[in-house]
C-alpha positions in Angstrom: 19.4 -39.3 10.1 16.9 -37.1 8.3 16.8 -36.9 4.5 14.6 -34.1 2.8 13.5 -34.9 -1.0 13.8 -32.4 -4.2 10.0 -31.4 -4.7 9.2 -31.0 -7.7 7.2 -27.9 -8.9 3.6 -28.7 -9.6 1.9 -28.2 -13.1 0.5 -25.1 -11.8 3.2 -23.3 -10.6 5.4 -24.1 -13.7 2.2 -22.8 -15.7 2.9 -19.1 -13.3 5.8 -19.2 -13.7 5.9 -19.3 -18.1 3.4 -17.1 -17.6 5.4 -14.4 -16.3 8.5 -15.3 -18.1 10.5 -17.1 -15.6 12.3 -20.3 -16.2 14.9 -23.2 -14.6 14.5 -22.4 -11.5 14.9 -25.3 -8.6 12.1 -25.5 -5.7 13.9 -24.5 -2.7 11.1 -26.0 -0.5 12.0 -28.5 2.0 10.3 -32.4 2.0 10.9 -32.1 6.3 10.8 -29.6 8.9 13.6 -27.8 8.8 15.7 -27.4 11.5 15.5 -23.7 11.4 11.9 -23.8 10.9 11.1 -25.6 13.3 13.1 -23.3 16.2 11.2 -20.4 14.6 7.9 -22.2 15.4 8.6 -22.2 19.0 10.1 -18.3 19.0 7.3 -16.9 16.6 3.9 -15.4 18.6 2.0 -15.7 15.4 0.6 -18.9 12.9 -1.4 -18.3 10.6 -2.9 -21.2 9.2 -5.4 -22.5 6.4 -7.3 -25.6 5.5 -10.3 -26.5 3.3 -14.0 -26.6 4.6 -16.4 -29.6 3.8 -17.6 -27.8 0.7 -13.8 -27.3 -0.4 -13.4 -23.5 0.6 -10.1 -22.5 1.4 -10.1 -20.3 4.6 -7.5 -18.7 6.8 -7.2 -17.9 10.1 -4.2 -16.4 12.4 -3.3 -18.0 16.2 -1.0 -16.9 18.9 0.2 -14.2 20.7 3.1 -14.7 22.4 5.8 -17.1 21.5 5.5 -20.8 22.8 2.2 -22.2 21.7 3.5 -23.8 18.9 6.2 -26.2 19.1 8.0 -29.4 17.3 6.9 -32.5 19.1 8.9 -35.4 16.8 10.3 -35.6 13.6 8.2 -34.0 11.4 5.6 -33.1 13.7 4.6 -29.7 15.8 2.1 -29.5 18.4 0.1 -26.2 18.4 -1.7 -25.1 21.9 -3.8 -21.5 22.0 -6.2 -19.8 22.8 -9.0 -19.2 19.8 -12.1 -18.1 19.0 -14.2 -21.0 19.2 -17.6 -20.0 17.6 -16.9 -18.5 14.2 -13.5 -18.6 13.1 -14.0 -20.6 10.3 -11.0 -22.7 10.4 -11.4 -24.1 14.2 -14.7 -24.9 13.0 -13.5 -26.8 9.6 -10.8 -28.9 12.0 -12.2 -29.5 15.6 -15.6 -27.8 15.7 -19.2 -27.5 14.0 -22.1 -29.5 14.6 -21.9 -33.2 16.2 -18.6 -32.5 17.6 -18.4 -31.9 21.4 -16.3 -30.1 23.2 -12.9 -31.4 24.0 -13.8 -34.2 22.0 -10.3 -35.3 20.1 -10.8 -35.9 16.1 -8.7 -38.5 15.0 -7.7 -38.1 11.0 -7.6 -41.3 8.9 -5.7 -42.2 6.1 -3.1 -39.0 4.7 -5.5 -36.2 7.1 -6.6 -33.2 5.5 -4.7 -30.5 4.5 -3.3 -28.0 6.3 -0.9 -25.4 5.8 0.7 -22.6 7.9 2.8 -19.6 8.2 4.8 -19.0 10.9 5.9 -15.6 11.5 7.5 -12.7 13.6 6.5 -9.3 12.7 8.7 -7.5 14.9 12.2 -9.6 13.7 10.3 -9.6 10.2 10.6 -13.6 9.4 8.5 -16.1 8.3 8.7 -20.0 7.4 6.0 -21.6 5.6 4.4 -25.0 6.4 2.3 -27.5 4.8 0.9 -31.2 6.0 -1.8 -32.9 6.8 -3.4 -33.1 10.5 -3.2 -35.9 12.8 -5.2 -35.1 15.3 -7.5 -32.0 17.4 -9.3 -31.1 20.1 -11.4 -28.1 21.2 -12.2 -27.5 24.7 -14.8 -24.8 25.2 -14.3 -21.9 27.8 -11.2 -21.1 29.3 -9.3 -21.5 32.7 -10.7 -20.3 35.8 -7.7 -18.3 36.4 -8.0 -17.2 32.8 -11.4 -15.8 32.9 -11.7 -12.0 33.3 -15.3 -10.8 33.1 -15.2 -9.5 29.6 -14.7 -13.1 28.6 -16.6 -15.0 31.3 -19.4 -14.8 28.8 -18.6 -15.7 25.8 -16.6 -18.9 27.9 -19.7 -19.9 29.1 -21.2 -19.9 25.5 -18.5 -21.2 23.9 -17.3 -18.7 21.6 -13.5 -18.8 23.2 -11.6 -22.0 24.1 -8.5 -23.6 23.9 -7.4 -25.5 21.0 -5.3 -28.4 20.2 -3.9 -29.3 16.9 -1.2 -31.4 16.4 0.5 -31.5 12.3 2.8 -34.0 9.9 4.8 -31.4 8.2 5.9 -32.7 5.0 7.2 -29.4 3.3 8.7 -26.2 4.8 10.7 -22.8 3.3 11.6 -19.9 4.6 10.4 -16.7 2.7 12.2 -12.9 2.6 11.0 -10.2 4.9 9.5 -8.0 2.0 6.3 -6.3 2.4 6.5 -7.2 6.6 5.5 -4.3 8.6 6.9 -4.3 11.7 4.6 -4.9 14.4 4.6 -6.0 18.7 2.5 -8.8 19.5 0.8 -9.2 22.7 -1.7 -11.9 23.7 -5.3 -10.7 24.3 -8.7 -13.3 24.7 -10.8 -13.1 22.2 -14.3 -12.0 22.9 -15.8 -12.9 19.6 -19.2 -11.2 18.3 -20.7 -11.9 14.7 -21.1 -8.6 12.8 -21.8 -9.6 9.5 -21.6 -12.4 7.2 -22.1 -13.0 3.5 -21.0 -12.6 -0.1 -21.3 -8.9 0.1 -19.2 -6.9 1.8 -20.9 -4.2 4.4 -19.4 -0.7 5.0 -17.6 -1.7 8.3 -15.7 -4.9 6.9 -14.4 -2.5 3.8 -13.7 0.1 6.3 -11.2 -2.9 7.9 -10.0 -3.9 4.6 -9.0 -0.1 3.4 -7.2 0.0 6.7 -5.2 -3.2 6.5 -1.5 -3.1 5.4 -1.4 -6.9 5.0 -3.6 -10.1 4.8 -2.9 -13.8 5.1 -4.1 -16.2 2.1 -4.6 -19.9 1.5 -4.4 -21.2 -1.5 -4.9 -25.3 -2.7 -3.7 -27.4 -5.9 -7.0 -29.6 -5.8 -6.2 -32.2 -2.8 -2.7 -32.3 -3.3 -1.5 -29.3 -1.6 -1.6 -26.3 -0.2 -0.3 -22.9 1.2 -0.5 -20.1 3.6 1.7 -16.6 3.1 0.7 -13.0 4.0 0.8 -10.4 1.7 1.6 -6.3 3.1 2.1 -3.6 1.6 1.0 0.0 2.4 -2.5 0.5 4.1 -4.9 0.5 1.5 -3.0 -1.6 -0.9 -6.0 -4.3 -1.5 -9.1 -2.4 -3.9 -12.9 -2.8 -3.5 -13.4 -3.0 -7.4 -17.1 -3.6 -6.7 -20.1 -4.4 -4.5 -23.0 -5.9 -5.9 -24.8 -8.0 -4.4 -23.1 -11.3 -6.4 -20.5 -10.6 -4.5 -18.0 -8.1 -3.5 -14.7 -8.4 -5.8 -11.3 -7.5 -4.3 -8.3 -6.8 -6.4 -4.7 -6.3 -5.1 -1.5 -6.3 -6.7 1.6 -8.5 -6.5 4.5 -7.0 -5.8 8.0 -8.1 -6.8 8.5 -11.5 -5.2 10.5 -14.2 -5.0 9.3 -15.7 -8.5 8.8 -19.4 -7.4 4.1 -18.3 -7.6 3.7 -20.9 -5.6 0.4 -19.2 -4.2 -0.5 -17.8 -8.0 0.3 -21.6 -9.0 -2.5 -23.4 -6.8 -4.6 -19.9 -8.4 -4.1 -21.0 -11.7 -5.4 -24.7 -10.7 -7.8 -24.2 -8.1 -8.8 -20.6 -8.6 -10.4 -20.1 -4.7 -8.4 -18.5 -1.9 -9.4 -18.1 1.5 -8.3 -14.8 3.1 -7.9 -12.9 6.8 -7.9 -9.3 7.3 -6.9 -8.9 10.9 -7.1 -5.9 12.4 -4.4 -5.3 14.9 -5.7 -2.6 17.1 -9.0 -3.9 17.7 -8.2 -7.4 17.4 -11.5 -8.0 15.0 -11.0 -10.3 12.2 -12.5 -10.1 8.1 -12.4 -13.7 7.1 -13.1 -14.1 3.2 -13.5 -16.8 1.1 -14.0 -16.8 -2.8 -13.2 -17.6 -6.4 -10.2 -16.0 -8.0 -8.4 -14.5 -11.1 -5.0 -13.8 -11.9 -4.6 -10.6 -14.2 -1.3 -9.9 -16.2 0.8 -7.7 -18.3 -1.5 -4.9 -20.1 -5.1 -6.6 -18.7 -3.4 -6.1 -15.3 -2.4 -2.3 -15.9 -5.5 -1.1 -17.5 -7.3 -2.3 -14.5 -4.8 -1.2 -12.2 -2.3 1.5 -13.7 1.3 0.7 -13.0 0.9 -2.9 -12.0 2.1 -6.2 -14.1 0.5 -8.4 -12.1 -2.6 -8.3 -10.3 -4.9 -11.2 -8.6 -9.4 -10.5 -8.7 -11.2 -12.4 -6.2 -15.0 -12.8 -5.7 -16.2 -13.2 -2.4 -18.4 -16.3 -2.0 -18.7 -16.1 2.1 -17.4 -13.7 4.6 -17.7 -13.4 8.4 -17.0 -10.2 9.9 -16.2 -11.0 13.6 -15.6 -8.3 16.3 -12.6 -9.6 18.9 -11.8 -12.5 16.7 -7.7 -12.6 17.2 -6.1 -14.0 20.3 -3.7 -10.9 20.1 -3.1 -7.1 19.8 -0.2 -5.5 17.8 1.6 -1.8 18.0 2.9 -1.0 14.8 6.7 -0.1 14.5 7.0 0.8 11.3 6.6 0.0 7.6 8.1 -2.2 4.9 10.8 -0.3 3.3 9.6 -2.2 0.1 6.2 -0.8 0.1 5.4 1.1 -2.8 2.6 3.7 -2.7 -1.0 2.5 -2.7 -1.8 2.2 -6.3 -5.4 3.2 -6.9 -7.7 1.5 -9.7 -8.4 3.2 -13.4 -11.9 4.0 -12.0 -10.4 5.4 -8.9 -8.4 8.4 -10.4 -8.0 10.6 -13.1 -4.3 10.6 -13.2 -4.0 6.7 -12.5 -6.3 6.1 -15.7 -4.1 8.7 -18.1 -1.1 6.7 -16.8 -2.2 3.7 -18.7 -1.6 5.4 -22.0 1.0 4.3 -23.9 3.5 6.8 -25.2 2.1 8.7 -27.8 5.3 11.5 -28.1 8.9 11.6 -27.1 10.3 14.7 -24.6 13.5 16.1 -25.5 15.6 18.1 -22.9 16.4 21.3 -24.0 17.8 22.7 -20.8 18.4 23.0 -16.9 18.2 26.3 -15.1 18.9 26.0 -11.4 17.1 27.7 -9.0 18.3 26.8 -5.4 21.0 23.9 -4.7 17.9 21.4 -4.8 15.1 22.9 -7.1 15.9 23.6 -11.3 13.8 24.2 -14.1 14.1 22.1 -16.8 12.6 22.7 -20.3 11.2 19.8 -22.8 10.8 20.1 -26.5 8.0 17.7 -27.9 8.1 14.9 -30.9 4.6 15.3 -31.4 2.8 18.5 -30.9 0.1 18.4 -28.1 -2.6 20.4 -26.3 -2.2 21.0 -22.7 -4.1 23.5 -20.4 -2.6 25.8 -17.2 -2.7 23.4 -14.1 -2.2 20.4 -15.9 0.7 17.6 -14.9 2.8 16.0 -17.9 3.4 12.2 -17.4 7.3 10.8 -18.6 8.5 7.1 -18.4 11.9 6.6 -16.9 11.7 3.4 -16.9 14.6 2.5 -20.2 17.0 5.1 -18.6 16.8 3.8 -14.9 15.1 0.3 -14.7 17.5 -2.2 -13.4 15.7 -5.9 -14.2 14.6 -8.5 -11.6 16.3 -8.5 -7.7 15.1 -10.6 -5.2 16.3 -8.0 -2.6 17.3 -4.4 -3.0 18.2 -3.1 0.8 20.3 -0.3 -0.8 16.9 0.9 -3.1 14.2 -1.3 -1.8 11.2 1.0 -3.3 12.9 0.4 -7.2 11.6 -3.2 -7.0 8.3 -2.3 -7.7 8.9 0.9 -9.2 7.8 1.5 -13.0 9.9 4.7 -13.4 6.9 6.4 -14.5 6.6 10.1 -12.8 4.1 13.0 -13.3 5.4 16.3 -12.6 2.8 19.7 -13.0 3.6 22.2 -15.8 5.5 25.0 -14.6 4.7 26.9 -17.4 1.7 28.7 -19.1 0.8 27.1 -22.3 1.3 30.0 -25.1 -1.1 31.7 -27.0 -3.3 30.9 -28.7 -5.2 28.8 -26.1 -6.5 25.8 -27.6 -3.7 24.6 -29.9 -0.7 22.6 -29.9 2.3 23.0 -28.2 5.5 21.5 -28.5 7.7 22.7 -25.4 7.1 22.7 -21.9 8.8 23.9 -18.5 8.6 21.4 -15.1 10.3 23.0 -12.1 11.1 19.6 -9.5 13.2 19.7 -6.1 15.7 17.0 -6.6 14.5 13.9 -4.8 14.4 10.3 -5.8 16.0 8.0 -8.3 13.8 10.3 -11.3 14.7 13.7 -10.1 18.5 12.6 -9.3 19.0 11.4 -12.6 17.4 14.6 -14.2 19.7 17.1 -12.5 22.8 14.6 -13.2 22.0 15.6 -17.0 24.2 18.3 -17.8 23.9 18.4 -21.2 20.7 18.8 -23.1 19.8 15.9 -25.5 17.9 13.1 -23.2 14.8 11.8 -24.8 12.4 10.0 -22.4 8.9 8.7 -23.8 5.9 11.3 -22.7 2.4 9.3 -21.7 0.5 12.3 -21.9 -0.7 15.3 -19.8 -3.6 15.0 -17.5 -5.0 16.8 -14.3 -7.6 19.5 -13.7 -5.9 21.7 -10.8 -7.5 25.0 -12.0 -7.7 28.2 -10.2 -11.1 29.7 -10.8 -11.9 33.9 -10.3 -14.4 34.4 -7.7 -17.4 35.8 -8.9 -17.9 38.5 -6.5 -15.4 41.3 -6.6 -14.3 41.7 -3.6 -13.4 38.0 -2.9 -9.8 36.8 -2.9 -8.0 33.3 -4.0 -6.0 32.2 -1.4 -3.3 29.2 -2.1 -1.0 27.6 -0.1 2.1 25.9 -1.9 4.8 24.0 0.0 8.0 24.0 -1.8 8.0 22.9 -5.7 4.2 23.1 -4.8 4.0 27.0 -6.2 4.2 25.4 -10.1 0.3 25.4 -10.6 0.2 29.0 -9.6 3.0 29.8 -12.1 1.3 28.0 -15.1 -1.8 29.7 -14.3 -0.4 33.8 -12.7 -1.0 35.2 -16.7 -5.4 34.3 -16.1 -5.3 35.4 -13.1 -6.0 38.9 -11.5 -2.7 38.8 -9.5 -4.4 41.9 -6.9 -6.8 38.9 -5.6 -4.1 36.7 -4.7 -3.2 35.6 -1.4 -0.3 33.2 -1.2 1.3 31.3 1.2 4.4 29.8 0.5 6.4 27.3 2.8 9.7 25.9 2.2 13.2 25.1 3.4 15.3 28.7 3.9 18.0 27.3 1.0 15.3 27.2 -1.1 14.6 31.0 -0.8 16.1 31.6 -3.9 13.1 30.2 -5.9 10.9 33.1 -4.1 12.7 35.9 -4.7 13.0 34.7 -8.3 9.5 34.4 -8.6 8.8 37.3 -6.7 10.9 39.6 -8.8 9.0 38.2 -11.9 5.3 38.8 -10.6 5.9 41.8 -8.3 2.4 42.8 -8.3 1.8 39.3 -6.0 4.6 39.9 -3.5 2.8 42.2 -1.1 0.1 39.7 -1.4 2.5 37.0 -0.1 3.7 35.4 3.4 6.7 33.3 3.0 7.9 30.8 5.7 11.5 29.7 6.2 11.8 26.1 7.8 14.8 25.4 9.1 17.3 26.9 12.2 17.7 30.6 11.4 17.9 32.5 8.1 22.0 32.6 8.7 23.4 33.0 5.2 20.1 34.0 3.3 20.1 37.6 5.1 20.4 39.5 1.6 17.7 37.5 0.0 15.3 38.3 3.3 16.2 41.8 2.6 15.0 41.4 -0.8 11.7 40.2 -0.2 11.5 42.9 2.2 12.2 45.1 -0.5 9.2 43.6 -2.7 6.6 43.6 0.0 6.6 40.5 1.0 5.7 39.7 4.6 9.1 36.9 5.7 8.8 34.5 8.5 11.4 32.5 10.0 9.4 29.3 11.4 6.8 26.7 10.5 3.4 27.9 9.4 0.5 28.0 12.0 -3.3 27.9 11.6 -3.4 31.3 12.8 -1.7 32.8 10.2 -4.1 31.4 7.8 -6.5 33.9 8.6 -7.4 36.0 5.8 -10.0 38.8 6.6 -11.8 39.3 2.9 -14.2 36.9 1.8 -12.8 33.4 0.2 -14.9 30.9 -0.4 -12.6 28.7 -2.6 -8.9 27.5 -0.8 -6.3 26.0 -3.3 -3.3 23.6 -1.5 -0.1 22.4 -3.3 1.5 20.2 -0.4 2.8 17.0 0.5 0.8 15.3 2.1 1.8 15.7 5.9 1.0 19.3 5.1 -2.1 19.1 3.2 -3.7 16.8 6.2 -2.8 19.5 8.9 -4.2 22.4 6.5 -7.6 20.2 5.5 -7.9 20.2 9.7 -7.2 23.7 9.8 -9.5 24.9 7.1 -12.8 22.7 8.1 -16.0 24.1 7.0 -14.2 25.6 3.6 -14.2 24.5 0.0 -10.4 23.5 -0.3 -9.2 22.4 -4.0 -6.1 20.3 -4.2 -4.4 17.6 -6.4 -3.3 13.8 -4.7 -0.4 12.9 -6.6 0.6 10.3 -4.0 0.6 7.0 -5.8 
């Protein structure tokens, strides 16, 4: 009989977890393998695993492909068998390779056996289990199989960049993590055929390209000699930041999302600040492996670096290898995390991010709700404190006392709330009055009711909510042409027609060309809008989405009656052809939208605001 020991959490990880206001909680992690860990070894097709180099350098690397290579052996010990890159993935050459060792030449470990630690993991079921111990023993046998050689890889056999490798592990600590921030993924097994790109402390334009592509990472992280970890962190593609390049030393910032609280990987951080890091990339199967010294960043340091984050961990890159063909495998994506929260861009990377870090300097009063359609209304906000906005701007409003719900480990019913700050920016619907220039203390937003924000807005049905206001940002201005005979044309999708509204009073309405897309229950918003600015309606095409224009048939008729031109289907690149000259586009979209119309409108100046983050 088995007994697993209490482990005790280590003087960093207690020092993480103060730090971020989290206390008494026991260490889950197992002194053993688990039993259920160690049947998820031999059904997982991936490992990732890390280990420190001679100089100390935590580095991570990923094995596998299809489930089977890795296995319990004994009590407390698995046996790992795959096919790697034998030539520069860092971690093969830190346990069983680099100079004086031959190939297929076993290395013995004496005394406890360096460190190493492991994730095992299944993207398509989304689980994981981590691992830690110390090796026992490892081999590397250059080249492959004769049966296993193809002749993309008979080359790089014979030069030993690809092998087999052998690794067998004491496990003295395992625990099995939630599926958060997994995007789903099929593995298949592919040899690698491993090419040095590039290598270094700074970053070149292909290994950033990887890393603004990647929608999760593995990292290794050590507490001194004593011990060490290996867990992934996803998100959505983009979600780690290149804050700079110099030539120091490129510096990488991501955020940590809602967890499980335990920081074990933020504990070693605080310790030992150096984490080694793998981007892979699944299509390709080339492999960014990173190395470097770290810094954790919280509470307002973290946000004014990274608006709308808490929690935020800086690393340096000391040494890099970008290697083409790296991973023994392939993957399909299947679909996102439902917990992934938008990519949040840094405070040098966006206007709107950096006026989000303001705190709240006023306090918005509803004064009413006017509906428009059974999903869009109006609402109108009366100001604390007087302020100075311009046509086209957005108004910021925190959410966050009204609908924030404290810590959850798990949320499947709202899995984006976890990370979400509650903080929403909606454009101004309505033109700032006279005189230009000077304070204002009410303002209209007109929203289509969607999401936990909106929802809670149209259940108000009385006036009287205060919420704080951050501010009003945002420079989505519609500029006259200078020639005369030139025309503005603007696309809006929905809700998307609001900039036009703040802004129809500036404009000369005869130069106008709008094109307005929405759902056919929503056509009550254009012939309200319509009947307000006549002289734009034979200046507008309006698209109905949806089956037919059944029930709506006196509202068509309506249009009809103003001049506008009514369509009953999706919008086409054809119809965007306008005849007079127009050198300036404007675009109010999502963003499914907004990517077809940038295709459609190559070659032309196209103006548009990203508020997707």
């Amino acid at each position: 009989m088995a007994f697993a020991l209490a482990i005790p959490w280590h003087e960093g990880e207690r020092r993480a977890q103060e730090l971020l206001h989290v206390y008494d909680l026991d260490n889950p992690t197992l002194s053993s393998l688990a039993p259920r860990a160690g049947y998820r070894l031999q059904n997982d097709p991936l490992l990732a695993i890390g280990t420190l180099d001679a100089q100390r350098r935590p580095w991570t690397t990923v094995w596998g492909g299809q489930a089977g290579f890795a296995r319990p052996i004994a009590q407390d010990i698995i046996g790992v068998k795959t096919v790697v890159d034998g030539k520069f993935d860092p971690v093969v050459e830190a346990l069983v390779g680099g100079p004086g060792r031959s190939g297929g030449q076993i290395v013995r470990e004496e005394g406890k056996g360096r460190m190493i630690s492991g994730l095992s993991l299944h993207l398509d079921q989304r689980h994981r289990w981590k691992l830690y111990g110390r090796m026992v023993a490892g081999a590397l046998r250059k080249g492959l199989n004769a049966e296993e050689d193809s002749e993309e890889t008979e080359a790089a056999s014979e030069e030993g960049a690809v092998g087999e490798v052998q690794l067998v592990m004491h496990i003295e600590q395992s625990l099995g993590n939630c599926p958060k921030y997994l995007n789903r993924k099929s593995i298949t097994p592919s040899t690698p055929c491993p090419k040095l790109v590039s290598s270094g402390s700074t970053l070149t334009r292909e290994a950033k390209t990887l890393i603004s592509k990647a929608d999760l990472f593995f990292l290794s992280s050590s507490n001194a000699d004593e011990d060490m970890d290996t867990n992934h962190r996803g998100g959505p593609p983009g979600f780690v930041r290149v804050l700079d390049n110099e030539s120091s030393g490129t510096v990488l910032v991501w955020p940590e999302y809602s967890g499980n609280r335990f920081y074990q990987s933020l504990g070693n951080l605080l310790t030992t600040p150096r984490a080694g890091i793998t981007f892979p990339d699944f299509e390709t199967g080339d492999a960014l492996y990173v190395t470097g010294d770290t810094e954790i960043i919280a509470g307002k340091d973290a946000s004014s670096l990274m608006p709308r984050s808490n929690l935020l961990v800086k690393l340096v890159v000391t040494d890099s290898r970008l290697v083409k063909e790296s991973l023994p495998f392939r993957g399909e994506p299947i679909e996102g995390s439902p917990y992934n929260p938008n990519v949040r861009p840094l405070v040098t990377e966006s206007d709107t991010a950096a006026s989000l870090q303001n705190e709240s300097a006023s306090t918005a009063t509803l004064i009413s709700q006017t509906s428009l359609t059974p999903t869009i209304s109006k609402f109108r906000f009366s100001m604390t404190n007087p302020a100075t906005y311009t046509s086209g701007q957005w108004v910021a409003m925190d959410f966050s006392k009204e609908l924030g719900m404290g810590y959850s480990h798990m949320r499947d019913d709202d899995p984006r709330s976890l990370n979400d700050d509650f903080v929403r920016t909606f454009t101004v619907s309505s033109p700032p009055p006279p005189p230009q220039g000077e304070k204002h203390d009410e303002f209209d937003i007109t929203i289509r009711r969607v999401g936990p924000v909106t929802d809670f807005l149209f259940r108000q049905k009385r006036p009287g909510l205060e919420v704080p206001l951050k501010g009003f940002g945002g420079d989505f201005s519609i500029k006259t042409p200078q020639e005369a005979d030139e025309v503005i044309p603007f696309v809006a999708g929905g809700v998307g027609i609001t900039p036009l509204l703040a802004q129809m009073e500036e404009l000369d309405v005869h130069r106008i060309r709008l094109f307005w897309t929405l759902q056919k229950t929503d056509i009550n918003i254009v012939v309200d809008t319509l009947q307000k600015h006549s002289q734009i309606a034979p200046r507008t095409t309006v698209f109905l989405t949806g089956d037919s224009a059944t029930g709506q048939e006196d509202e068509v008729q309506r249009l009809d009656e103003l001049g506008a031109r009514c369509l009953v289907r999706r919008m086409g690149k054809e119809d965007l052809d306008v005849k007079e000259p127009n050198p300036v586009w404007y675009i109010c979209t999502g963003p499914g939208l907004r990517n077809r119309l940038l295709e459609w409108l190559q070659g032309k100046q196209v103006v548009y605001e990203d508020f997707n983050f």
